[in-house]
C-alpha positions in Angstrom: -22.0 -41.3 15.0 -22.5 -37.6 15.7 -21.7 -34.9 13.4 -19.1 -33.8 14.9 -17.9 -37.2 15.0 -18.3 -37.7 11.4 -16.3 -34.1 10.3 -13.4 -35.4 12.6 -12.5 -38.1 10.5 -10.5 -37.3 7.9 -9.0 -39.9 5.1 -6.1 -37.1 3.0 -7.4 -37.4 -0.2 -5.2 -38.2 -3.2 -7.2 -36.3 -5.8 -6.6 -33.6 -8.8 -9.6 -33.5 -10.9 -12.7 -31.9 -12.0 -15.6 -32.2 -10.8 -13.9 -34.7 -8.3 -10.4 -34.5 -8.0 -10.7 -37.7 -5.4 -12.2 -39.8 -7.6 -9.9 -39.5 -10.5 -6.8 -40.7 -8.0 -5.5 -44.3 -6.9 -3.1 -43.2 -4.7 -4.1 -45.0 -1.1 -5.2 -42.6 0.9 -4.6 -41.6 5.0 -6.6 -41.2 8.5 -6.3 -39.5 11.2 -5.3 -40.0 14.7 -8.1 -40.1 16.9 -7.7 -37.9 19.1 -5.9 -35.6 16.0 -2.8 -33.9 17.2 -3.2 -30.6 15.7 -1.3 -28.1 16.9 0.7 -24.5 16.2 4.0 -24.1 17.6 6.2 -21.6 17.2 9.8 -23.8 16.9 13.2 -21.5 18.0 14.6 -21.0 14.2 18.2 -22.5 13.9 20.9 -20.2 13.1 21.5 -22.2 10.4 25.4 -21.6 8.6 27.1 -18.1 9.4 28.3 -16.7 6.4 31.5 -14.7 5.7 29.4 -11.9 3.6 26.2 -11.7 1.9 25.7 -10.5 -1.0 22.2 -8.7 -2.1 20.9 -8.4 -6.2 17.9 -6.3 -6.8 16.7 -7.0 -10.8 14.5 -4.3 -11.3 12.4 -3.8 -14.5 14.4 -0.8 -15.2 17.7 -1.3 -13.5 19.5 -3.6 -11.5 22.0 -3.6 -9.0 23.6 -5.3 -6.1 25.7 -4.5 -2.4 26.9 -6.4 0.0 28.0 -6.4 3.3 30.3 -8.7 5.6 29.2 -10.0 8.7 31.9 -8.7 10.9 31.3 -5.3 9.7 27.4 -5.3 9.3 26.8 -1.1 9.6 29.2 -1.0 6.6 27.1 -1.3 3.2 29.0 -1.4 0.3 27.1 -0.5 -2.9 27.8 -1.4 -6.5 30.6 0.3 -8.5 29.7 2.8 -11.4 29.1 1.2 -14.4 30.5 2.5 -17.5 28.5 4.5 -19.7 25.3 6.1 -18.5 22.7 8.8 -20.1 23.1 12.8 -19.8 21.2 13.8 -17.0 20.6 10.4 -15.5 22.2 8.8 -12.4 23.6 5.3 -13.2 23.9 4.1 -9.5 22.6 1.0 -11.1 22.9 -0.6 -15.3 19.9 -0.9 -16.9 18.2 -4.4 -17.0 18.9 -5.2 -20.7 21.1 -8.1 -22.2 22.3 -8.7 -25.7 22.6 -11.8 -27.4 24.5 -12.7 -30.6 22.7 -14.0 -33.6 23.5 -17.6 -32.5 21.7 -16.5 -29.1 24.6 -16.5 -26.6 25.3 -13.5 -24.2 27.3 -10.3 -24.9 26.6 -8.4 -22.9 24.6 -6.6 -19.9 23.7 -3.2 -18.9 25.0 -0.1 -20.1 27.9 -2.2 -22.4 25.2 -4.2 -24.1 22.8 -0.9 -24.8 26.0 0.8 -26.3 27.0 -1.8 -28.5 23.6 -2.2 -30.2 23.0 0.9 -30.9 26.4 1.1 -33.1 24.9 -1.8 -34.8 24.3 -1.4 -38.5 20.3 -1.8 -38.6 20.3 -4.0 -41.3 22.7 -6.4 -38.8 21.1 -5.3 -35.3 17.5 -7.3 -36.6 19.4 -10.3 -36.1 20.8 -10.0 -32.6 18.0 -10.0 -29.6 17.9 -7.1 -27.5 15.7 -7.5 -24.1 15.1 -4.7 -22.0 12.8 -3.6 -19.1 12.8 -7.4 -17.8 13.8 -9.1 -14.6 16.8 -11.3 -14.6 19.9 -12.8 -13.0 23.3 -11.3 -12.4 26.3 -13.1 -10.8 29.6 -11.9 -10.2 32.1 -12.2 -6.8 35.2 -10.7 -8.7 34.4 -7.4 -6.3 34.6 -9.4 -3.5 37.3 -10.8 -4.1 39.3 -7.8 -4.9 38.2 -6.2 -1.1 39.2 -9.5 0.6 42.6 -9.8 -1.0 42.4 -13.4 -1.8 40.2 -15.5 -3.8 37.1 -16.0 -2.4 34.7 -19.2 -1.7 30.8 -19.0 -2.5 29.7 -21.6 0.2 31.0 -17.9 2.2 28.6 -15.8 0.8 24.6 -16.2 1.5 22.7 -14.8 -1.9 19.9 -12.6 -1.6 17.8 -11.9 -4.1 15.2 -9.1 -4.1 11.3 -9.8 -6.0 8.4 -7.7 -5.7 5.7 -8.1 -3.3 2.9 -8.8 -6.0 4.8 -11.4 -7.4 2.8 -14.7 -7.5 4.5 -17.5 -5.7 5.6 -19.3 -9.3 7.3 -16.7 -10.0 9.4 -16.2 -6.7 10.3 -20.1 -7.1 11.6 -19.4 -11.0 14.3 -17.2 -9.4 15.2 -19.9 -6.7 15.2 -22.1 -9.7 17.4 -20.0 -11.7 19.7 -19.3 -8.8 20.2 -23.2 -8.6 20.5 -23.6 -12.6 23.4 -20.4 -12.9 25.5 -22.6 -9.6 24.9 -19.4 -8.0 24.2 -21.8 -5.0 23.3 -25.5 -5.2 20.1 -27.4 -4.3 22.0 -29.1 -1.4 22.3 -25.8 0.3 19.7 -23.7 -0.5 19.3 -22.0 3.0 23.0 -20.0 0.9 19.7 -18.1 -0.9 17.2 -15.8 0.7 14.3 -14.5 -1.5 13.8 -11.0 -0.5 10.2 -9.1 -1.0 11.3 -5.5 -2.1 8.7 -3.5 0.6 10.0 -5.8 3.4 13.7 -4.7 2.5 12.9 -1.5 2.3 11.6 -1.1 5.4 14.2 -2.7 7.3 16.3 -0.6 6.0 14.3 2.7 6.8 14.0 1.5 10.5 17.5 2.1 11.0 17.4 5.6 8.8 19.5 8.8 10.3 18.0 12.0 10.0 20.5 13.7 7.8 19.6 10.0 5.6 16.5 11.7 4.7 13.9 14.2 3.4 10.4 14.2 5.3 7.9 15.8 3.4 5.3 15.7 5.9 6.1 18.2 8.0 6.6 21.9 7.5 10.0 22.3 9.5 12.9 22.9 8.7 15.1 19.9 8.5 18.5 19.3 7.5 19.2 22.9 5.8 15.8 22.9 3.9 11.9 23.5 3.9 9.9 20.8 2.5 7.7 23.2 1.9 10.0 24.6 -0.5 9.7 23.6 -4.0 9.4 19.3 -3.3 11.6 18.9 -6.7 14.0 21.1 -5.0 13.9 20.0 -1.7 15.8 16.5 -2.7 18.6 18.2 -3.8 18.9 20.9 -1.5 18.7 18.2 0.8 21.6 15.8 -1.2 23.9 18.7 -1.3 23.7 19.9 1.9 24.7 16.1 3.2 27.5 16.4 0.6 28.6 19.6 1.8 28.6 18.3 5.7 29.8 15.1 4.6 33.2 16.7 3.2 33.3 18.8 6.6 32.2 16.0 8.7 30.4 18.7 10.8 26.8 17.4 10.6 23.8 19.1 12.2 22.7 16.8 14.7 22.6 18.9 17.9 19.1 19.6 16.8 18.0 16.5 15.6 17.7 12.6 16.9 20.2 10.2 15.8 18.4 7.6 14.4 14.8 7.6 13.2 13.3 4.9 15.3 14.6 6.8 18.2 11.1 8.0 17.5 9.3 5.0 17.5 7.5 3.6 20.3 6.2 0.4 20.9 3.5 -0.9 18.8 4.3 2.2 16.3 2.8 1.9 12.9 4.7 3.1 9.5 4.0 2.0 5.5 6.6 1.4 3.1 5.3 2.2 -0.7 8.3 0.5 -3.2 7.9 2.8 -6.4 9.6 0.8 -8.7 10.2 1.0 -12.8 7.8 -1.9 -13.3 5.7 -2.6 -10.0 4.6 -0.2 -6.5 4.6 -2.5 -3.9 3.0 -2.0 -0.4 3.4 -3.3 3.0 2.4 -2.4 6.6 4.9 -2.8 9.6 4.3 -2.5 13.7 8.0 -1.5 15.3 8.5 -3.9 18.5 11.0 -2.4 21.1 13.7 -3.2 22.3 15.1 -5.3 19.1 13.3 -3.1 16.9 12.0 -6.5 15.2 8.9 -6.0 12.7 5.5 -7.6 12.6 3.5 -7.1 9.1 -0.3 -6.2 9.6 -1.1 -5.9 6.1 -0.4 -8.8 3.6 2.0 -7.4 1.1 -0.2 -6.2 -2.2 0.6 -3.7 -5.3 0.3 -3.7 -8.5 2.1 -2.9 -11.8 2.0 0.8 -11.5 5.7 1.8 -12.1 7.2 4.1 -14.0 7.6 2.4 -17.0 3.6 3.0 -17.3 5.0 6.6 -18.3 6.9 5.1 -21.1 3.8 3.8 -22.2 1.6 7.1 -22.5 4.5 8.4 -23.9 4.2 6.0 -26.7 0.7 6.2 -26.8 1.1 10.0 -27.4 3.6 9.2 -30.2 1.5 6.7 -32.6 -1.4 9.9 -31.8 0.1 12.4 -33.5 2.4 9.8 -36.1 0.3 7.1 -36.3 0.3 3.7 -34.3 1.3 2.0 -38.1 4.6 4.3 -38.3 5.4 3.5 -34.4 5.4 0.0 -35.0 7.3 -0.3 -38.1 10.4 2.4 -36.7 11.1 0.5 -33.6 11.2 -3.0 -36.6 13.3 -1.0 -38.7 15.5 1.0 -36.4 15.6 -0.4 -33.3 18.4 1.2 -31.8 17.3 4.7 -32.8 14.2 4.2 -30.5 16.3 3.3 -27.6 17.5 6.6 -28.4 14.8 8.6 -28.4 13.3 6.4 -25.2 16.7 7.5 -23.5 16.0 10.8 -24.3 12.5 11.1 -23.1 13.8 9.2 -19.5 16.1 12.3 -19.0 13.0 15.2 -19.4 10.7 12.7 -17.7 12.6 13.4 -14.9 12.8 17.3 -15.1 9.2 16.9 -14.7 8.1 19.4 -11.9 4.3 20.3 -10.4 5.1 23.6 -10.4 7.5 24.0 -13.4 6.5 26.6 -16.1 9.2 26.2 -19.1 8.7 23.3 -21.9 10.6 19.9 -21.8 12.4 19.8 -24.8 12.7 16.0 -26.2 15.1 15.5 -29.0 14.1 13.3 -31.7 16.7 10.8 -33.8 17.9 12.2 -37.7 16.1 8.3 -38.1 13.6 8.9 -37.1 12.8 12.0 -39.1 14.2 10.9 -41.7 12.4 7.4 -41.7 9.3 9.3 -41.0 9.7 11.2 -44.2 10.3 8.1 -46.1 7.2 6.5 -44.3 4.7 9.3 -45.1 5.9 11.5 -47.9 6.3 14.8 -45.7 7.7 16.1 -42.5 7.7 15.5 -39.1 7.1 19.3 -38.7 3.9 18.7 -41.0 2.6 15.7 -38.9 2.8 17.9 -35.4 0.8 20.8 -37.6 -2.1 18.1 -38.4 -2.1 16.3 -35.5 -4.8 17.7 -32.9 -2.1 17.7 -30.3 -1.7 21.3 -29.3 0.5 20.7 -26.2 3.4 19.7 -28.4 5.3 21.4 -30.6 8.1 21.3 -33.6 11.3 22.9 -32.5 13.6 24.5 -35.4 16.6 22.6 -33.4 15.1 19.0 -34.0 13.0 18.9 -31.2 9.5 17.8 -29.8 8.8 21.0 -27.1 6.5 19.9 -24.8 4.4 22.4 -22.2 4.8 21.5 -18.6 0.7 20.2 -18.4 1.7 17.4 -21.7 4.3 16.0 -20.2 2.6 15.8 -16.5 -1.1 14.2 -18.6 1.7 11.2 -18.9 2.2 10.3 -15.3 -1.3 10.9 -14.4 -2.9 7.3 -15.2 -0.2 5.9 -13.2 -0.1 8.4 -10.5 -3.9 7.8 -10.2 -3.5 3.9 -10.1 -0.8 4.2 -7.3 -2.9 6.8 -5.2 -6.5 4.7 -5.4 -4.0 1.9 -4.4 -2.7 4.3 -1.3 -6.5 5.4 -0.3 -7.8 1.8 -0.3 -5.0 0.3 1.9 -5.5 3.4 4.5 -9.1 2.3 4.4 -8.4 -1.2 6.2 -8.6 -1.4 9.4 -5.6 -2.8 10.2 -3.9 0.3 8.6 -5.1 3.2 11.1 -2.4 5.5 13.0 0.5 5.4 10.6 3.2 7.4 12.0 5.4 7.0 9.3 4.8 6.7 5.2 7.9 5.6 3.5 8.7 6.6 -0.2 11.2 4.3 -1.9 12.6 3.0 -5.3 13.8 5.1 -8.2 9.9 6.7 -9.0 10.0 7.9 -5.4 11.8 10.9 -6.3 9.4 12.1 -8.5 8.0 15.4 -7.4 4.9 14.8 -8.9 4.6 11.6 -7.5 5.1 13.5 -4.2 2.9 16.5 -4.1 0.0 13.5 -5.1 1.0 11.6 -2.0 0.9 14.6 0.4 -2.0 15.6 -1.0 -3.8 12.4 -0.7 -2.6 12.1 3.0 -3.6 15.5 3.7 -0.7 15.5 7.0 -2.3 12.4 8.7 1.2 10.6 8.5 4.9 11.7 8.1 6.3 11.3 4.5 10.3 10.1 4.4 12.0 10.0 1.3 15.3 8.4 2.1 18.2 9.9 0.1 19.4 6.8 -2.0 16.2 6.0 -2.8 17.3 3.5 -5.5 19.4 1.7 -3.3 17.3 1.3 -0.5 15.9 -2.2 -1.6 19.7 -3.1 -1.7 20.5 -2.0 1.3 17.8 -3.4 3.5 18.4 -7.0 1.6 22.0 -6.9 3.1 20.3 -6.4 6.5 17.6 -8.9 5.7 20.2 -11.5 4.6 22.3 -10.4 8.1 19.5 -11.2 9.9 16.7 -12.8 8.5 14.5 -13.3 11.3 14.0 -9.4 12.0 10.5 -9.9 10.7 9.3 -12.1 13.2 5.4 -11.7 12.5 4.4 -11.9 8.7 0.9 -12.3 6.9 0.3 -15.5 5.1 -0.3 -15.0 1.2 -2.5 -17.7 0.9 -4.6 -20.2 2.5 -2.6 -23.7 2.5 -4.5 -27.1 3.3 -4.7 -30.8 2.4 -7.0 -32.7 0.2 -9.3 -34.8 2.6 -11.8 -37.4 2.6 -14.7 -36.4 5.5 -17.5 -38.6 6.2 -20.5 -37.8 4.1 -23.2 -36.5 5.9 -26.6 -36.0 4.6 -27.9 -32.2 4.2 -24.4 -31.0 4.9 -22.2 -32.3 2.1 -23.1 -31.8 -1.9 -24.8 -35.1 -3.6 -21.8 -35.1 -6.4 -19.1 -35.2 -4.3 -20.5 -38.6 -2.4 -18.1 -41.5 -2.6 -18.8 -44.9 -1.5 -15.5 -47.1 -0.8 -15.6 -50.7 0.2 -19.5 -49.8 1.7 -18.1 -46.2 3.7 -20.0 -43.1 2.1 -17.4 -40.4 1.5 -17.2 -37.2 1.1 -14.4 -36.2 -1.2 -12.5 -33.0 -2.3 -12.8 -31.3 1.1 -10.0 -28.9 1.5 -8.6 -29.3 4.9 -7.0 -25.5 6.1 -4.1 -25.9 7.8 -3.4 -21.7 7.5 -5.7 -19.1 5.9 -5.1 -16.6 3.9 -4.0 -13.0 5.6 -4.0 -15.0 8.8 -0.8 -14.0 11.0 2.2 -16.2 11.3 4.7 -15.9 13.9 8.7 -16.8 11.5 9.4 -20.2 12.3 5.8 -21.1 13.1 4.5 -24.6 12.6 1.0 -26.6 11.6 1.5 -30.6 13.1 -0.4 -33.0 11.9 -0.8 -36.5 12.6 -2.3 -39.1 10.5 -2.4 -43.2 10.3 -2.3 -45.2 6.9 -6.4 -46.1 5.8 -4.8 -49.7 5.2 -2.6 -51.1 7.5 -0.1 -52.7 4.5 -0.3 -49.5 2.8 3.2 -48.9 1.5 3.6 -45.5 0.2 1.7 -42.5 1.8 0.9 -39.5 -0.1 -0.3 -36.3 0.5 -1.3 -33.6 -1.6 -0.8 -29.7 -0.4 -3.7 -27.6 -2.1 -3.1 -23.8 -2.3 -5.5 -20.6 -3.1 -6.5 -16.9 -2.8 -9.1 -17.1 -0.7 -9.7 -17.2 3.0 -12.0 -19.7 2.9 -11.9 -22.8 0.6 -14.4 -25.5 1.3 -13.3 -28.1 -2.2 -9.9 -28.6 -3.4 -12.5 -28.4 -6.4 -13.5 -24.9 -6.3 -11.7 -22.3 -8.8 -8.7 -20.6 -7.9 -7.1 -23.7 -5.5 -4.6 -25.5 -7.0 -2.2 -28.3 -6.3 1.2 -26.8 -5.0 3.2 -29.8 -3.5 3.1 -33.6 -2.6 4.8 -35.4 -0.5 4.8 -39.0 -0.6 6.7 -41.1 2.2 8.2 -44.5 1.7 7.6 -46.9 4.3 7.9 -50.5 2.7 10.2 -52.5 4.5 9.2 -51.4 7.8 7.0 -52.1 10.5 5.0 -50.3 13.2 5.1 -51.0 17.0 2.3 -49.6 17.6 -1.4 -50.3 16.9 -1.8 -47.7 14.6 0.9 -46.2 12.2 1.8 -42.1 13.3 2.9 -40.1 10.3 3.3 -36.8 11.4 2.4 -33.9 9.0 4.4 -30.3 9.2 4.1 -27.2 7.7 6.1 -24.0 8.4 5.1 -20.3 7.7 6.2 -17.6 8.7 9.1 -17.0 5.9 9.4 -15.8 2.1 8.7 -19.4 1.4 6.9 -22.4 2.4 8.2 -25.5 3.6 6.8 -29.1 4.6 7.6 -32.6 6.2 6.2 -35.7 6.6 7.6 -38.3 9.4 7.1 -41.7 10.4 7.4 -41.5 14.0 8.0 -45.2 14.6 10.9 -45.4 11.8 12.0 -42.1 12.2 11.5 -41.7 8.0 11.5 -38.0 6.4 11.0 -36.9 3.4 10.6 -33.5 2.8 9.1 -31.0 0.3 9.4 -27.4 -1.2 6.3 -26.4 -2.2 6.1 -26.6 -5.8 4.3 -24.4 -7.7 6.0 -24.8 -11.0 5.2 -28.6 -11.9 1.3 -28.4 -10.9 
């Protein structure tokens, strides 16, 4: 037997061990066909149910929100009501992320009601009841719909979509489907009612369709909509919001001057970047327009990192235990919990006056707690602790105040401005990222001006920078689209490389001494991981791997094959580091018998989507079984 020969045949290995996952297995194991039908089709993707409305939730680390749009009105988004409550000088579009549970742990509350009614707590009662902020979760309500439907309304009408960022780890996007199906937001029998949305993908399906009175674009020196960008860039966004207001109540808008809708400017093959700056996360991802449709082909895998704006927060803290000690810090948020909500609350307001080009201090008001705790603490005065401290760009204000100078309070976005723009530079260095037309700036950070001027500064005018308008809503709003019409991205990049666990035959000089096998006098090779799709490789939506195998023992009852998962592009053991078991799927066939010589199961997989899916057949029964990749249980 050749080499070539010998690599062909494959036994799928039933293994999960170190050093030899093989070994450590009895399930029987499978061959395959000779010749092997491997092959990639591209499958027409069904329809699937229409649904009366869909409804989009975006839990970000910060906020959260939803909107939702019915399918026989699809242009018309409707956003989320205003929530009662909110912070001086902050826009509550959306509620904050945080929930309050009793002492007995059941729910309150959520959102602003839940924030409010903590901090009236007593503090000697709040230490009992849990308060969770900054955290992504689950929110469920279809009392709004029902109320602009006039009637009561069914959930098997509405398909769920639910927003996650694009770094998250597969686990995690499968714990929201999970929790979806544990709430009876929708059931397990239907789960086609829920759509797991990556944030950068919604964005940008949303800023495809963007009007140019929708936006501000930094990256160009024209005039545009009633405005310079380059005007003060803090400015510009809301000389740019109340000129659309202004229009808006005339309903005379500029547009002899302009182009209707943004892509009215993209050509075929057209390049743009969506970066989702978010509270928690900045999530990146690279689209090519395709014409006429205006469907949208990722060329970039989706990456990131955990650079949001809550990494502010964090300096800001870090800047507080500096001048009143880490020990203090610690023991104030214990004590008085709700008091350092209040002074966070009160920090989120000046970290948003926060300017490149601003010259008078941010004035941040402190809690009577917390001086008066601090006093308590340390045996003198807040006042005394800023004189000690060798923080000079922060000062005590008679009225109660820390006064910080324009340079402090910028030093706090800087290590997470920095992370986001090294971020930037290294995905423009790719070569699948040349000739971006367009750079999109989302999510609540986006508006940042100092986020801003570092962006155009690191582009230096090689792409266009739009800021859409709602920039906190424009995750929701592309998720309606998304759930509308999920196959608008018809090209995406795989996260991972998926295979099978195989047996090969062992040859000599090619295969490692320890993973030899000899079974019933056949010398084995075990652990091999089998690719079926690698890692950044491109997948067309819909797109399936087929597979066809035959049982190593003709009475073999049960077949089982393992899926294997991992980082890399190339994985050559399913015992190497970093690949993991992700999904089995084991197919019944007792009872039944073959007409032909040698038994056909038939192995799918199909990419292409948020999330994977696979089959095994029996083509002479017709037997399915069918598997969601799991990588919870493994």
């Amino acid at each position: 037997m050749t080499e070539k020969d010998a690599s062909s045949e494959k036994i799928i290995s039933d293994a999960m061990a170190d050093p030899s996952p093989a070994k450590s297995m009895g399930d029987p194991g499978i061959t395959p066909l000779s010749p092997s039908h491997t092959q990639n089709d591209t499958d027409q993707v069904p329809s699937g149910p229409s649904f009366v409305v869909v409804v989009a939730i975006d839990f970000g680390t910060t906020s959260s929100g939803y909107a939702y749009a019915f399918a026989k009105e699809p242009e018309c988004i409707h956003t989320m009501r205003r929530w009662e409550g909110g912070d001086p000088g902050v826009s509550n579009q959306k509620t904050p992320t945080t929930i309050l549970l009793t002492p007995d742990r059941k729910f309150h509350s959520f959102g602003y009601a839940a924030r409010d009614f903590y901090h009236d707590l007593d503090p000697s009662e709040s230490k009992h009841w849990l308060y969770l902020e900054k955290f992504k979760m689950k929110l469920h309500t279809t009392a709004e719909l029902s109320d602009q439907t006039g009637g009561e309304f069914d959930n098997s009408d509405v398909r769920w979509v639910i927003t996650v960022p694009a770094i998250w780890k597969m686990p995690a996007k499968q714990f929201m489907r999970e929790a979806a199906y544990k709430s009876g937001l929708v059931s397990r029998e239907n789960p086609e009612q829920l759509i797991i949305a990556l944030e950068p993908e919604a964005a940008s399906i949303y800023c495809r369709k963007l009007r140019l009175h929708q936006m501000v674009d930094l990256g160009t020196q024209t005039t545009q909509n009633g405005f310079s960008p380059s005007d003060n860039v803090g400015s510009g966004m809301s000389q740019a919001k109340e000129h659309v207001r202004r229009n808006r109540q005339s309903r005379t808008f500029l547009v002899e001057n302009v182009i209707g809708e943004l892509w009215s400017e993209l050509e075929e093959g057209d390049r743009y970047v969506v970066v989702d700056c978010g509270g928690g996360t900045v999530d990146l991802t690279v689209h090519q327009i395709r014409l006429p449709e205006g469907h949208l082909k990722e060329l970039y895998k989706a990456s990131g990192g955990p650079y949001g704006s809550i990494g502010i927060d964090y300096e800001f803290e870090k800047l507080l235990c500096k001048i009143f000690g880490q020990d203090f810090i610690d023991q104030f948020k214990i004590k008085r919990p709700a008091a350092w909500v209040d002074l966070m609350i009160a920090f989120e307001s000046r970290k948003r006056a926060a300017a490149p080009d601003r010259t008078n201090p941010l004035n941040i008001n402190l809690p009577f707690s917390f001086i008066d705790y601090y006093k308590k603490f340390r045996g003198h005065s807040v006042e005394h602790a800023l004189r000690k401290s060798n923080v000079d760009f922060v000062k005590w204000s008679s009225q109660g105040m820390l006064r910080m100078n324009p340079d402090a309070m910028n030093s706090l976005f800087k290590p997470t401005i920095d992370h986001i723009i090294q971020h930037l530079t290294e995905l423009f260095e790719k070569p699948e990222v040349s000739d971006i037309k367009f750079l999109f700036l989302v999510g609540g950070f986006a508006e940042s001006p100092l986020l801003q001027q570092a962006v155009q500064n690191m582009l230096q005018g090689r792409s266009r920078i739009i800021i859409p308008h709602d920039v906190g809503l424009t995750i929701l709003k592309g998720a309606v689209l998304f759930g509308l019409d999920p196959s608008v991205i018809k090209v995406r990049r795989s996260p991972l490389t998926y295979g099978v666990g195989v047996l090969n035959r062992f040859v000599e000089g090619k295969h490692p001494p320890e993973k030899l096998l000899v079974k019933d006098g056949t010398r084995w090779c075990t652990d091999v991981f089998d690719t079926f799709i690698a890692a950044d490789q491109s997948v067309a939506l819909g797109e399936m791997v087929k597979r066809s195998y035959t049982p190593a023992k003709p009475s073999q009852q049960v077949i089982v094959i393992h899926v294997y998962c991992s980082e890399k592009e190339n994985a050559s053991f399913i015992s190497e580091p970093g690949v993991r078991k992700c999904g089995t799927l084991r197919l019944d066939v007792s009872g039944t018998e073959s007409t032909a010589a040698r038994r056909e199961i038939q192995t799918l997989m199909q990419f292409g989507d948020t999330e994977i899916r696979a089959m095994a057949v029996d083509v002479s029964t017709g037997r399915t079984v069918k598997a969601s990749i799991d990588f919870l249980s493994h």
